[in-house]
PDB file of N, CA, C and O in Angstrom:
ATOM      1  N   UNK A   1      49.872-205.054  14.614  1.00  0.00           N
ATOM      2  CA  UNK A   1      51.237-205.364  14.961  1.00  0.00           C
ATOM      3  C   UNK A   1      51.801-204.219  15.787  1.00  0.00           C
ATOM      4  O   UNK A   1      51.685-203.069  15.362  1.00  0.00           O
ATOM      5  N   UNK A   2      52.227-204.396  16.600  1.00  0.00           N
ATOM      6  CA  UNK A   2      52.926-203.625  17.764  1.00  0.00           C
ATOM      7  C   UNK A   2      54.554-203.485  17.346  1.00  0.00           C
ATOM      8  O   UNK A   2      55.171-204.401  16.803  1.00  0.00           O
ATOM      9  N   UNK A   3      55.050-202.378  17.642  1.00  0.00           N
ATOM     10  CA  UNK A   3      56.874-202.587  17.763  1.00  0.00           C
ATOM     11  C   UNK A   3      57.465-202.108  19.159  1.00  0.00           C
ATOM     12  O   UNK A   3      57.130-200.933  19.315  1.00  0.00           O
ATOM     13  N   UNK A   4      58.213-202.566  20.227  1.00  0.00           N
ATOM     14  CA  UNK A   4      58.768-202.383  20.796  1.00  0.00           C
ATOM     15  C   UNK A   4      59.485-200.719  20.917  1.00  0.00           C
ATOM     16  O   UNK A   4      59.662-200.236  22.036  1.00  0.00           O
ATOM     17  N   UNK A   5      59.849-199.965  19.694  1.00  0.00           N
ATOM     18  CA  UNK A   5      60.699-199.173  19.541  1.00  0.00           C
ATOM     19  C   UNK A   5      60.166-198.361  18.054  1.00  0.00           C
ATOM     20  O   UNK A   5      59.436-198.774  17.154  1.00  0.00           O
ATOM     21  N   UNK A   6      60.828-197.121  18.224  1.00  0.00           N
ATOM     22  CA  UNK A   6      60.537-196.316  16.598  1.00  0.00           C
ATOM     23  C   UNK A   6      61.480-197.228  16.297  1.00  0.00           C
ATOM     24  O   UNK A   6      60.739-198.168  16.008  1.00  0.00           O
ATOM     25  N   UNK A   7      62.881-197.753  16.114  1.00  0.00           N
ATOM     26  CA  UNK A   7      63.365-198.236  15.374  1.00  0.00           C
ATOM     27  C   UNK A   7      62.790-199.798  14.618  1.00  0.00           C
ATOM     28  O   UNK A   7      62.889-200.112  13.432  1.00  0.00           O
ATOM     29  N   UNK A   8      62.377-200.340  15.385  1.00  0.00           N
ATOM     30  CA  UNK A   8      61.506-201.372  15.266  1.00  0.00           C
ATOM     31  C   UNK A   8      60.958-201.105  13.891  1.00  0.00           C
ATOM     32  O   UNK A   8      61.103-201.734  12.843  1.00  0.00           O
ATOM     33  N   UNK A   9      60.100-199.695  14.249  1.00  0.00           N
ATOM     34  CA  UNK A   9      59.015-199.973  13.066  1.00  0.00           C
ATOM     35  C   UNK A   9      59.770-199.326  12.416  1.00  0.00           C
ATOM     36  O   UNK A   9      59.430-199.748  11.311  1.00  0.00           O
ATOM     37  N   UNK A  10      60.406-198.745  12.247  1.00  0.00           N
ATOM     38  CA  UNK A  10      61.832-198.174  10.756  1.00  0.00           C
ATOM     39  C   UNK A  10      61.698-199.429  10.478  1.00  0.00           C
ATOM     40  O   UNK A  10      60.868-199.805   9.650  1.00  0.00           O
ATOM     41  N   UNK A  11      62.430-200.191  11.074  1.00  0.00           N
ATOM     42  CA  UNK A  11      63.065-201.344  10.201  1.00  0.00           C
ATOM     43  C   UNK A  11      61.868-202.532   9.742  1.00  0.00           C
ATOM     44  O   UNK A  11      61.895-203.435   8.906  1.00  0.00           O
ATOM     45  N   UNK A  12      61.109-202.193  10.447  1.00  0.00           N
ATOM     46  CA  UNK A  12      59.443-203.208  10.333  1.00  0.00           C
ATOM     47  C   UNK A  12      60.114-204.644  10.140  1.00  0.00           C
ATOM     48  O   UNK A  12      60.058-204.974   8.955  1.00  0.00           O
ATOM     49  N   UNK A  13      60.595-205.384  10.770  1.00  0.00           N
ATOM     50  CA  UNK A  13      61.039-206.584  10.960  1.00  0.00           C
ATOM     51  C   UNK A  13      61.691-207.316  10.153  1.00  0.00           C
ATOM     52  O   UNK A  13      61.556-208.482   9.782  1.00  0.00           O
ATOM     53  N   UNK A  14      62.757-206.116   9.813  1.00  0.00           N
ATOM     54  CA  UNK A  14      63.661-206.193   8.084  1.00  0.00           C
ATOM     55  C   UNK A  14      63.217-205.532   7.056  1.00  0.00           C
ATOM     56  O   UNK A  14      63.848-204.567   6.626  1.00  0.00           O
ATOM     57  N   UNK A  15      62.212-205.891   6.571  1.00  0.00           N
ATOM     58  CA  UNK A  15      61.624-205.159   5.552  1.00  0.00           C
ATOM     59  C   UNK A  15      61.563-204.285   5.518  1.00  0.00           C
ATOM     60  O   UNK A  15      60.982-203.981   4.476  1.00  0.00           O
ATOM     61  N   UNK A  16      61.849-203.381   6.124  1.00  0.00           N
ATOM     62  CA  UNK A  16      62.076-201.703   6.142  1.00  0.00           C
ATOM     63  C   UNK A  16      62.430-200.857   5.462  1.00  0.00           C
ATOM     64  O   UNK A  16      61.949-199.733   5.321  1.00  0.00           O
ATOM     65  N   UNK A  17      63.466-201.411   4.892  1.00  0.00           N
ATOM     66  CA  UNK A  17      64.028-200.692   3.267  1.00  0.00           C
ATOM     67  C   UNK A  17      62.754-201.096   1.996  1.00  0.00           C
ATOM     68  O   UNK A  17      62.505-200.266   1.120  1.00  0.00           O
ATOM     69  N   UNK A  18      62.294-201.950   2.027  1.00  0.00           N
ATOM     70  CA  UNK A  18      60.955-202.184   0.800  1.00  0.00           C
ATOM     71  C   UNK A  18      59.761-201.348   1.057  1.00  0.00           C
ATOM     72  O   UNK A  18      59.100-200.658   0.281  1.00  0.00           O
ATOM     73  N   UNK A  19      59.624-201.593   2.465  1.00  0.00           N
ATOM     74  CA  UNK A  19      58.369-200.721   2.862  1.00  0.00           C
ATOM     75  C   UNK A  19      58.501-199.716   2.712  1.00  0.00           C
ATOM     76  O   UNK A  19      57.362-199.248   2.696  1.00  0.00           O
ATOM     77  N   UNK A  20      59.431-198.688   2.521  1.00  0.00           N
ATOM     78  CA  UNK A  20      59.819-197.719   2.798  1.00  0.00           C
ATOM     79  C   UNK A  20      59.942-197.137   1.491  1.00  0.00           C
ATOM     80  O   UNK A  20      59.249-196.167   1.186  1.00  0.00           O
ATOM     81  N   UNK A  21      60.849-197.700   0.615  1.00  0.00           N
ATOM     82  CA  UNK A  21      60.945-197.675  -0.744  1.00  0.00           C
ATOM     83  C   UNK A  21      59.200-198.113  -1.750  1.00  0.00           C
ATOM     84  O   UNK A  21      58.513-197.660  -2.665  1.00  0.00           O
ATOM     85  N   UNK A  22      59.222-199.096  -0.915  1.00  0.00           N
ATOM     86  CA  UNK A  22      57.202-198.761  -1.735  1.00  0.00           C
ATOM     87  C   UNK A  22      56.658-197.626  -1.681  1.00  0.00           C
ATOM     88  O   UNK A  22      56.125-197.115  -2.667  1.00  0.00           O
ATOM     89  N   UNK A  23      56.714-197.061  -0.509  1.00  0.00           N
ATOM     90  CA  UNK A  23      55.650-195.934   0.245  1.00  0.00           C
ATOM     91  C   UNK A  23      56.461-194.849  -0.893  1.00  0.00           C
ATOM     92  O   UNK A  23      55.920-194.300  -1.853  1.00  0.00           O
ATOM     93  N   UNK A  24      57.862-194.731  -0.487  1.00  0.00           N
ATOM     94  CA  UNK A  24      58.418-193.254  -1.176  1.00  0.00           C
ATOM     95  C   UNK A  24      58.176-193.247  -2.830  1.00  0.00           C
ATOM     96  O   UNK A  24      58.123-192.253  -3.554  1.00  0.00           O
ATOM     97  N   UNK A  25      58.054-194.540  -3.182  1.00  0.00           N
ATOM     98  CA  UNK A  25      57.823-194.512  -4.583  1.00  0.00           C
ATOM     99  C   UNK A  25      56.433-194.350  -4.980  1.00  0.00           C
ATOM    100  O   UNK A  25      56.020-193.422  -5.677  1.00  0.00           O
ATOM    101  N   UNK A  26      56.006-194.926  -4.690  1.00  0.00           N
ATOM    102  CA  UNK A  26      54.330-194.279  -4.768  1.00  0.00           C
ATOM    103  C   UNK A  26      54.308-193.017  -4.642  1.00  0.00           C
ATOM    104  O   UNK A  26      54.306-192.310  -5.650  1.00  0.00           O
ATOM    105  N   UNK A  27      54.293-192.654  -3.788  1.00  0.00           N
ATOM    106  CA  UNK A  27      54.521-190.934  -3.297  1.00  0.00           C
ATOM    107  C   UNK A  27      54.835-189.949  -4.450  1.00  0.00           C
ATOM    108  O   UNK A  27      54.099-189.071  -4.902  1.00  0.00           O
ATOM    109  N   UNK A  28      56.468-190.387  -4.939  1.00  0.00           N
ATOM    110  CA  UNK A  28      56.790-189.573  -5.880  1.00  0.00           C
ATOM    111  C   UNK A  28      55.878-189.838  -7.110  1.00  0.00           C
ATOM    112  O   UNK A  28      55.848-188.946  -7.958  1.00  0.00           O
ATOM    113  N   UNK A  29      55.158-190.912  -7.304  1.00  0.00           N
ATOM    114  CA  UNK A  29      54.330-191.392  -8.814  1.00  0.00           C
ATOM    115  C   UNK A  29      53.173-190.457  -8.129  1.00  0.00           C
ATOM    116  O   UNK A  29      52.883-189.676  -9.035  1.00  0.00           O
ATOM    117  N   UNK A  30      52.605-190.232  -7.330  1.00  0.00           N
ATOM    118  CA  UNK A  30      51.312-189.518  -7.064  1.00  0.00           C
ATOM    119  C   UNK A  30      51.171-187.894  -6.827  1.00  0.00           C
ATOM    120  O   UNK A  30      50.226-187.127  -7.016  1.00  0.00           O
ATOM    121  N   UNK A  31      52.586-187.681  -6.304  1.00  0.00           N
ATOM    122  CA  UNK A  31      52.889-186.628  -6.378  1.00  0.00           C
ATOM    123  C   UNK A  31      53.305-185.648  -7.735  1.00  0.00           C
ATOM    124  O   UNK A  31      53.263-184.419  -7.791  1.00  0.00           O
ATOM    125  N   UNK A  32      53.665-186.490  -8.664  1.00  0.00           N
ATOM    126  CA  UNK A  32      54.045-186.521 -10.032  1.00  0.00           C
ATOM    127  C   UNK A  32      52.642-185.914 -10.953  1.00  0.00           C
ATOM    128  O   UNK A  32      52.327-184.857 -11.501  1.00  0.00           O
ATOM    129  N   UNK A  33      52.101-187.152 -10.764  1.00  0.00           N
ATOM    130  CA  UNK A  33      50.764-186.833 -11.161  1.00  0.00           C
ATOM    131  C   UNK A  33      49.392-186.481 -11.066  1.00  0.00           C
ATOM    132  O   UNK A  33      48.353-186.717 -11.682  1.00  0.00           O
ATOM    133  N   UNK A  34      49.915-185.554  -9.647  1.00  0.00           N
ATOM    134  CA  UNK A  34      49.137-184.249  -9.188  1.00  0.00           C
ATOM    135  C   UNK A  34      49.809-183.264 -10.096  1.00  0.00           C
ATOM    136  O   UNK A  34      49.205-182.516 -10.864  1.00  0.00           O
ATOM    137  N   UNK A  35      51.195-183.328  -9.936  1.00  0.00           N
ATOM    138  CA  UNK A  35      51.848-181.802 -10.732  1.00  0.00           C
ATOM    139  C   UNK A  35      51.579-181.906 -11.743  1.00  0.00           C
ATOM    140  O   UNK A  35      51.465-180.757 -12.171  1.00  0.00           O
ATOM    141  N   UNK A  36      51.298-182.860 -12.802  1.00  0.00           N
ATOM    142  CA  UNK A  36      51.236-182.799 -13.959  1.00  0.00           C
ATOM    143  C   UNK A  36      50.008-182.884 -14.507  1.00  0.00           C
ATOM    144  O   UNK A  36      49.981-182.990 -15.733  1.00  0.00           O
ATOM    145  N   UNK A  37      48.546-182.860 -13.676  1.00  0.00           N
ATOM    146  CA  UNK A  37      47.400-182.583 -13.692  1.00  0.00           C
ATOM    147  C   UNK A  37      47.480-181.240 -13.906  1.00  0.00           C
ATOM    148  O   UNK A  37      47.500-180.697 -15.010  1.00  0.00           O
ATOM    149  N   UNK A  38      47.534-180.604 -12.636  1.00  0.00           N
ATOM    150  CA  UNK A  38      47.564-178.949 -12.419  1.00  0.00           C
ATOM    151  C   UNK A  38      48.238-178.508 -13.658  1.00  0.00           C
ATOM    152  O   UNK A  38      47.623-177.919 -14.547  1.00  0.00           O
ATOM    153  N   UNK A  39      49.336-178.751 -13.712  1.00  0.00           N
ATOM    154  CA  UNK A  39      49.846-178.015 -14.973  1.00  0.00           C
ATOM    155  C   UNK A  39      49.387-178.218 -16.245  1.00  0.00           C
ATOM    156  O   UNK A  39      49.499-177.286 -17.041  1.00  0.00           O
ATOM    157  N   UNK A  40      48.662-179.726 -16.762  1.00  0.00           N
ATOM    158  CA  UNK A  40      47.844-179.082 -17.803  1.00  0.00           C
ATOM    159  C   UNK A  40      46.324-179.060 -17.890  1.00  0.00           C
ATOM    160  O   UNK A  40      45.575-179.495 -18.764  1.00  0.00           O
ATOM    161  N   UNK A  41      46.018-178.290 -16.482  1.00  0.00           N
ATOM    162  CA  UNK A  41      44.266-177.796 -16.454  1.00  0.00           C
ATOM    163  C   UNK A  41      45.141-176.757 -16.441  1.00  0.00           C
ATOM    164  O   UNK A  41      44.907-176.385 -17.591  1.00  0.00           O
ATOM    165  N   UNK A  42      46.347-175.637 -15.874  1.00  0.00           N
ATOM    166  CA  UNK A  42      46.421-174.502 -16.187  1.00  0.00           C
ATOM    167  C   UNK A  42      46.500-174.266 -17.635  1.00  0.00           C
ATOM    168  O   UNK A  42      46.024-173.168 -17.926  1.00  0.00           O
ATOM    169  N   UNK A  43      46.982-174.989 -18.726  1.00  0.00           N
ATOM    170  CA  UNK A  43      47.548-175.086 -19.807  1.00  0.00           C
ATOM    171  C   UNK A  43      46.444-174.947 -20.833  1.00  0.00           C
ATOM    172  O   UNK A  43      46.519-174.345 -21.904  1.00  0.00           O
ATOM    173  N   UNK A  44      45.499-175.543 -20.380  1.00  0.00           N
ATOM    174  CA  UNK A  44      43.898-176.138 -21.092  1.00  0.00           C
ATOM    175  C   UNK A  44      43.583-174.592 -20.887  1.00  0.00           C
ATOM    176  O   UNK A  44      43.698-173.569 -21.562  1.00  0.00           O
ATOM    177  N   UNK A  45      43.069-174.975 -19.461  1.00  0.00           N
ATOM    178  CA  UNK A  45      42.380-173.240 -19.250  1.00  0.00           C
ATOM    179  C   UNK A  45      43.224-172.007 -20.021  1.00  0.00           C
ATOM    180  O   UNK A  45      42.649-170.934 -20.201  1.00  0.00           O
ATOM    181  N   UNK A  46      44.572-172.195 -20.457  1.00  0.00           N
ATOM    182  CA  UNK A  46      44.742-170.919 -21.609  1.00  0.00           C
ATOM    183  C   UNK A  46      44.635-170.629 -22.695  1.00  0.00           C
ATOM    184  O   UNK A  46      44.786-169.550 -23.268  1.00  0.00           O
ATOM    185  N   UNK A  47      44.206-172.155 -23.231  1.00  0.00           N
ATOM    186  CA  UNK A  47      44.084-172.516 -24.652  1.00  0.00           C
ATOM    187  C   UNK A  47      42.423-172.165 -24.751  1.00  0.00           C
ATOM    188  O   UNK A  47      41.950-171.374 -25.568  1.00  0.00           O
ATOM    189  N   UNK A  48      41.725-172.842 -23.848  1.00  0.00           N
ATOM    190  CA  UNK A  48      40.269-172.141 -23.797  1.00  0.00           C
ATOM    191  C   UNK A  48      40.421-170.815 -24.165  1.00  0.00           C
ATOM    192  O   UNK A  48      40.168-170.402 -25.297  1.00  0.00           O
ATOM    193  N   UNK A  49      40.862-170.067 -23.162  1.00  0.00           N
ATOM    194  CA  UNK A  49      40.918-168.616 -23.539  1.00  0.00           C
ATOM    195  C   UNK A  49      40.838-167.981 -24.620  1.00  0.00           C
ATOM    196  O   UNK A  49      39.945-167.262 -25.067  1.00  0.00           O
ATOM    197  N   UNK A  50      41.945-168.324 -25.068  1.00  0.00           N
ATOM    198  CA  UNK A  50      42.737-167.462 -26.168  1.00  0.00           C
ATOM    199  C   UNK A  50      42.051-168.202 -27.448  1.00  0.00           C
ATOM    200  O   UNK A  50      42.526-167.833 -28.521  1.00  0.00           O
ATOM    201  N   UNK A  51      41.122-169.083 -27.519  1.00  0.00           N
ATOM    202  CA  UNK A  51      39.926-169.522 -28.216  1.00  0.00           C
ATOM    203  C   UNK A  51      39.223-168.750 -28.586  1.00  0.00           C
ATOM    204  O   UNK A  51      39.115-168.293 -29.724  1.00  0.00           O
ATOM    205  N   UNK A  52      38.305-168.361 -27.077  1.00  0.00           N
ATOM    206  CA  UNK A  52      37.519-167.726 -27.283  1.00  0.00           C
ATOM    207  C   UNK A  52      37.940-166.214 -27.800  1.00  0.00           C
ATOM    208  O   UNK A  52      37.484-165.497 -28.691  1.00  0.00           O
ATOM    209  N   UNK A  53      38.922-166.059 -26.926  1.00  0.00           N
ATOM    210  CA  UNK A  53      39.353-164.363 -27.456  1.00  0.00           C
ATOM    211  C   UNK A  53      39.657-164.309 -29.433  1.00  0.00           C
ATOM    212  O   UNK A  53      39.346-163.361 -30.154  1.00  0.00           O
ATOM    213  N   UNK A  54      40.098-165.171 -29.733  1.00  0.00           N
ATOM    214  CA  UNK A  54      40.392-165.685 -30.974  1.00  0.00           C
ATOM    215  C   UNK A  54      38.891-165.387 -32.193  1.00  0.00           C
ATOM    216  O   UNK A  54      38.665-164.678 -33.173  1.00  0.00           O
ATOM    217  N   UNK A  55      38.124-166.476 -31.326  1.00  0.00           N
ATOM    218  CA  UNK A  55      36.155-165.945 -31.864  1.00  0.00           C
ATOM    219  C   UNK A  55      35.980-164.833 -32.007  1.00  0.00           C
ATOM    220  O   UNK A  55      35.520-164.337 -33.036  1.00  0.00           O
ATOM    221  N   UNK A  56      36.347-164.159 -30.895  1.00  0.00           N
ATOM    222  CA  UNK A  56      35.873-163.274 -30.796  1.00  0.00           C
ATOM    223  C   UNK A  56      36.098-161.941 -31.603  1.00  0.00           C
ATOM    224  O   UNK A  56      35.246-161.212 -32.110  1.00  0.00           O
ATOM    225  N   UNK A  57      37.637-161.796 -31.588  1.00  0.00           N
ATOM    226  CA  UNK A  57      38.295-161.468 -32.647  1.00  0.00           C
ATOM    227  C   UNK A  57      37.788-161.015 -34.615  1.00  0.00           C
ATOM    228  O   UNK A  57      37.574-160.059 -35.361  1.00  0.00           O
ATOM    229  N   UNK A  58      37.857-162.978 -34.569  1.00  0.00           N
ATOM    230  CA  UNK A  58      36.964-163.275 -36.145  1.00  0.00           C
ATOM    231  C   UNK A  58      35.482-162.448 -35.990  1.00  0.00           C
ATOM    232  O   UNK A  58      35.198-161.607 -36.843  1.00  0.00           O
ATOM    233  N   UNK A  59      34.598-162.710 -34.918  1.00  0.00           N
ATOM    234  CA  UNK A  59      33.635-162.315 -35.144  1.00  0.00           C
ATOM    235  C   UNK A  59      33.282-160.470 -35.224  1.00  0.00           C
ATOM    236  O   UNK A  59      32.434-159.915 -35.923  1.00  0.00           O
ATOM    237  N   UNK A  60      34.273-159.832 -34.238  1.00  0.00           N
ATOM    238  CA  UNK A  60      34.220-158.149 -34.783  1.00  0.00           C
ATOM    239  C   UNK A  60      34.771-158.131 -36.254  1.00  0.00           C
ATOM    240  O   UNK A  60      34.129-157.677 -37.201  1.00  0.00           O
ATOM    241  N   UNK A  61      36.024-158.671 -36.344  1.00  0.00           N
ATOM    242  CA  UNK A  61      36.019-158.253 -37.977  1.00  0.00           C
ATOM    243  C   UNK A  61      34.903-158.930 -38.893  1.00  0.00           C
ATOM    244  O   UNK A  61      34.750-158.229 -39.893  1.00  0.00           O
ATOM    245  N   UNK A  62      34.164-159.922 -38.903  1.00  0.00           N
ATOM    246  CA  UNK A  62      33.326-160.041 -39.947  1.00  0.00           C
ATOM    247  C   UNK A  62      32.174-159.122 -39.488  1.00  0.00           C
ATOM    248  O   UNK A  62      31.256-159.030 -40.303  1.00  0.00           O
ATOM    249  N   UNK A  63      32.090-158.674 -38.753  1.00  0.00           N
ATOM    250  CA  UNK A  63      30.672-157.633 -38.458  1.00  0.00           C
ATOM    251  C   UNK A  63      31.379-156.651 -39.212  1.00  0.00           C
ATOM    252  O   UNK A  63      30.625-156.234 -40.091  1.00  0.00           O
ATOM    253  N   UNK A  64      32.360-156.165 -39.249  1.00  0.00           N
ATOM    254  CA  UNK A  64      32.909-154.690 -39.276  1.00  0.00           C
ATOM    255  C   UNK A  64      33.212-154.775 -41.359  1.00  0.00           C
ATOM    256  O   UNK A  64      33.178-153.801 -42.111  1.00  0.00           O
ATOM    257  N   UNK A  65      33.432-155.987 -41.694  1.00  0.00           N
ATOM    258  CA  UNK A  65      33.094-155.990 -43.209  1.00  0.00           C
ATOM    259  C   UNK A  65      31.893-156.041 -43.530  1.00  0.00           C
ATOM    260  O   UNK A  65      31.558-155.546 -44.606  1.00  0.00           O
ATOM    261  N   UNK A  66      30.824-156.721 -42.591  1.00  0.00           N
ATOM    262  CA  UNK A  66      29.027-156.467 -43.344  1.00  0.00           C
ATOM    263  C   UNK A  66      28.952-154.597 -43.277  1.00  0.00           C
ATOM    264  O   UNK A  66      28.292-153.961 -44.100  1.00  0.00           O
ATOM    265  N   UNK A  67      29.523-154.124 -42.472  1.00  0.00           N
ATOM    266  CA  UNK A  67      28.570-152.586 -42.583  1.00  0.00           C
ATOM    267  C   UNK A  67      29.502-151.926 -43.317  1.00  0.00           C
ATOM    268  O   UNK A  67      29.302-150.763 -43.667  1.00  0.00           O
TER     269      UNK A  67
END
């Protein structure tokens, strides 16, 4: 489909406000749930951590009661 004009395809042959409103809404849902990925693999990845640091922890003090 061809448009005559940028306004043309703004308005995409009326429908312009739906198309438009589809696209931006999607957008914000995908954009959403990119941010809220990232933020809890950062979240995960600290809980890992502080796991292991945690083990690690338990495991010097039970060495340090065998001797």
């Amino acid at each position: 489909m061809q448009f005559e004009s940028f306004s043309d395809f703004i308005s995409m042959g009326g429908y312009g406000f739906y198309v438009w409103l589809s696209f931006g809404s999607c957008a914000l849902v995908l954009s959403s749930v990119l941010i809220s990925s990232l933020f809890d693999g950062k979240r995960l990845k600290q809980q890992v951590r502080l796991q292991i640091e945690r083990e690690a922890r338990i495991k010097k003090a039970q060495q340090e009661q065998a001797v």
